[in-house]
C-alpha positions as CSV (number, residue, x, y, z in Angstrom):
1,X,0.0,0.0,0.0
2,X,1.5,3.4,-1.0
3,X,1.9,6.2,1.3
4,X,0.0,9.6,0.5
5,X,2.2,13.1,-0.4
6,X,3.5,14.1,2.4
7,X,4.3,17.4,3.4
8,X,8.2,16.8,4.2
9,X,8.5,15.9,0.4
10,X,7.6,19.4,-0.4
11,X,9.6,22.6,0.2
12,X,7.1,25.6,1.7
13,X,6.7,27.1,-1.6
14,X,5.7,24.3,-3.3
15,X,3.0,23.5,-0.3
16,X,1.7,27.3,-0.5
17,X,1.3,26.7,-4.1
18,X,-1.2,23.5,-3.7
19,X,-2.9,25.6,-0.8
20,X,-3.6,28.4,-3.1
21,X,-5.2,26.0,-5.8
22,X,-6.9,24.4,-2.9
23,X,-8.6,27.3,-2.0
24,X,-9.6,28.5,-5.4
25,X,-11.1,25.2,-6.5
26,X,-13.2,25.0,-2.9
27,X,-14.0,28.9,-3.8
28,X,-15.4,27.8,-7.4
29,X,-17.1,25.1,-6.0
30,X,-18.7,26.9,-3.3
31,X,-20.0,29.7,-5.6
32,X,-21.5,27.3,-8.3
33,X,-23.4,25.9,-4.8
34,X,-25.1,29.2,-3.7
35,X,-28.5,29.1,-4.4
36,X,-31.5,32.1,-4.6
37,X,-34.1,31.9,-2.5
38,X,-37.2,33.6,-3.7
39,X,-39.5,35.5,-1.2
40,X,-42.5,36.7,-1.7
41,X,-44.5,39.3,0.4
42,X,-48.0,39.2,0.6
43,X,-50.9,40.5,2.8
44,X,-53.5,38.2,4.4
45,X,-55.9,37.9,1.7
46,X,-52.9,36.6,-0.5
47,X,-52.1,39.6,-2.8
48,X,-48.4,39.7,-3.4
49,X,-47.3,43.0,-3.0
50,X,-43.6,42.4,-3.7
51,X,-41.0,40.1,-4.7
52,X,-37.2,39.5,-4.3
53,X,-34.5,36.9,-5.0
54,X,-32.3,36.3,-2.1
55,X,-29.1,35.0,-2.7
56,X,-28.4,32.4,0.3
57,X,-24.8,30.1,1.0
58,X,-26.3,27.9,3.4
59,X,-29.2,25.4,3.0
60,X,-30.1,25.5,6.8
61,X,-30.6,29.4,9.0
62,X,-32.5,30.5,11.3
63,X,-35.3,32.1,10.8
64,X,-33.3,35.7,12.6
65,X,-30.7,35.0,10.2
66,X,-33.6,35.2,7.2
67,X,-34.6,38.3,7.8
68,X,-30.9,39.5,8.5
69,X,-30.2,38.5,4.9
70,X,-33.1,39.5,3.7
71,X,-33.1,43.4,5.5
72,X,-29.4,43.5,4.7
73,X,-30.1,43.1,0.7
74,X,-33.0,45.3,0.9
75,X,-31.0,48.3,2.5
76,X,-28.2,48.0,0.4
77,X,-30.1,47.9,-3.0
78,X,-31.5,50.7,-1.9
79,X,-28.4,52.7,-0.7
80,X,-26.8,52.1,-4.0
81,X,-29.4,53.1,-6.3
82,X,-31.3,55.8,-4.2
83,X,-34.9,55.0,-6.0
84,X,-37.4,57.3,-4.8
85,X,-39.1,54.7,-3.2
86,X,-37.9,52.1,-0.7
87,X,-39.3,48.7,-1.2
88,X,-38.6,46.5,2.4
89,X,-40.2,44.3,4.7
90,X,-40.4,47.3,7.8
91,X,-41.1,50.9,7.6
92,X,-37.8,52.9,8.1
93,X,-37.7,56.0,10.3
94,X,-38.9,59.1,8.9
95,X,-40.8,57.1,6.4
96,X,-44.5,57.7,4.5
97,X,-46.2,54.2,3.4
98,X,-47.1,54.7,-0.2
99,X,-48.1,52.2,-3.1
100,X,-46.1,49.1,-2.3
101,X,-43.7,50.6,-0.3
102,X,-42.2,53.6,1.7
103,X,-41.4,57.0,0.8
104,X,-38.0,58.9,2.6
105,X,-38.9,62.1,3.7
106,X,-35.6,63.1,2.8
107,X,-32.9,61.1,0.7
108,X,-30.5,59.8,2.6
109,X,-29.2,56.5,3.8
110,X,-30.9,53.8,5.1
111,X,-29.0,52.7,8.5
112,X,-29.4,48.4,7.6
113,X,-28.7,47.7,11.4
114,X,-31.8,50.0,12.6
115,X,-33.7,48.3,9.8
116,X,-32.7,44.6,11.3
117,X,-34.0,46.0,14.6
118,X,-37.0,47.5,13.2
119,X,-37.8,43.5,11.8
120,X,-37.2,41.5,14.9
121,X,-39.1,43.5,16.4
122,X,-42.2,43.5,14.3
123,X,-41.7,39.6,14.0
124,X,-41.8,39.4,17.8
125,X,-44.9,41.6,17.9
126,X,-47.1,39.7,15.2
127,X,-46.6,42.4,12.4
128,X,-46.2,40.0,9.8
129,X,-45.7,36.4,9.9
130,X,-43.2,33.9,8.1
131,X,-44.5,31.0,6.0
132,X,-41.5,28.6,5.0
133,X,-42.2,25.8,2.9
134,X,-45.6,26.4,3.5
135,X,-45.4,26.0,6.9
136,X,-45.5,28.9,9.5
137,X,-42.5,29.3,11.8
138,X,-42.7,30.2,15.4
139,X,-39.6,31.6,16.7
140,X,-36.3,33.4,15.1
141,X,-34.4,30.4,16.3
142,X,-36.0,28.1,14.2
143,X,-34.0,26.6,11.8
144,X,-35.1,26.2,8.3
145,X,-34.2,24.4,5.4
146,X,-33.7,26.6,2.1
147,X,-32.4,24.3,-0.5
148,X,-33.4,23.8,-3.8
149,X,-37.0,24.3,-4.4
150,X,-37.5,25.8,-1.1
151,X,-40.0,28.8,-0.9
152,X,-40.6,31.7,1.7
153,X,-43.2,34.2,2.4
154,X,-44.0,37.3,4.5
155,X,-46.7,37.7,5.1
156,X,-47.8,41.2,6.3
157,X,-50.9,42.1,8.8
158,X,-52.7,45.5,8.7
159,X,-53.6,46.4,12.0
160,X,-57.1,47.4,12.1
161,X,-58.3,51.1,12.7
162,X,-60.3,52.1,15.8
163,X,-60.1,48.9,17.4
């Protein structure tokens, strides 16, 4: 039975060499694996009100983790094209709800880490609620599987008026 390369018949160069292509191939291989998710918000009666592709590395998060993705696109998209109208799963700060979405008051930045707050939160409270594989999650420490064919939705709840 032969004996595998070994490290001692290698000088340092040669071994940082065959570490490098090592990396690369794992790098290619990991980027052919990433998958995109694609979510869907809708309101209670079922009317999708918008749609997204979310690019995802890992078949298994946590539900807090979703929506950190998830927020974490949104805010960025929006920081880097500054569109008139923000399209997201919360209502940012200094915000008017308009069709499908929310209105700045003034342009600026959207801070992605109030955002993520903002989202917790509103899952904790009930605001809107988290269908995964057609089945509604419970808790942001859920895990959930998002492979292939795997589908999420938010679903958003109006609160009613006068109560």
């Amino acid at each position: 039975m032969g004996r595998g390369r070994s490290d001692r018949f290698f000088p340092p160069c040669q071994r940082a060499a065959a570490a490098r292509r090592t990396a690369k191939r794992t790098l290619a291989f990991f980027l052919l694996r990433m998958a995109y998710l694609t979510i869907q918000d809708e309101t209670a009666t079922g009317s999708i009100l918008n749609q997204l592709e979310l690019e995802i590395a890992q078949e298994m998060l946590t539900v807090r983790e979703l929506i950190a993705q998830r927020v974490q696109q949104e805010v960025a998209a929006y920081n880097a094209r500054q569109a008139d109208v923000f399209h997201g799963l919360v209502q940012p700060t200094d915000s008017e709800r308009v069709l499908n979405g929310f209105r700045l008051r003034r342009h600026k930045l959207i801070d992605a880490e109030e955002q993520l707050y903002r989202a917790l939160e509103g899952f904790q409270q009930n605001s809107y609620f988290v269908l995964v594989n057609d089945r509604q999650v419970e808790s942001l420490d859920e895990e959930i599987w998002l492979g292939t064919g795997a589908t999420a939705s938010f679903i958003k709840l109006t609160p009613l008026v006068g109560g």
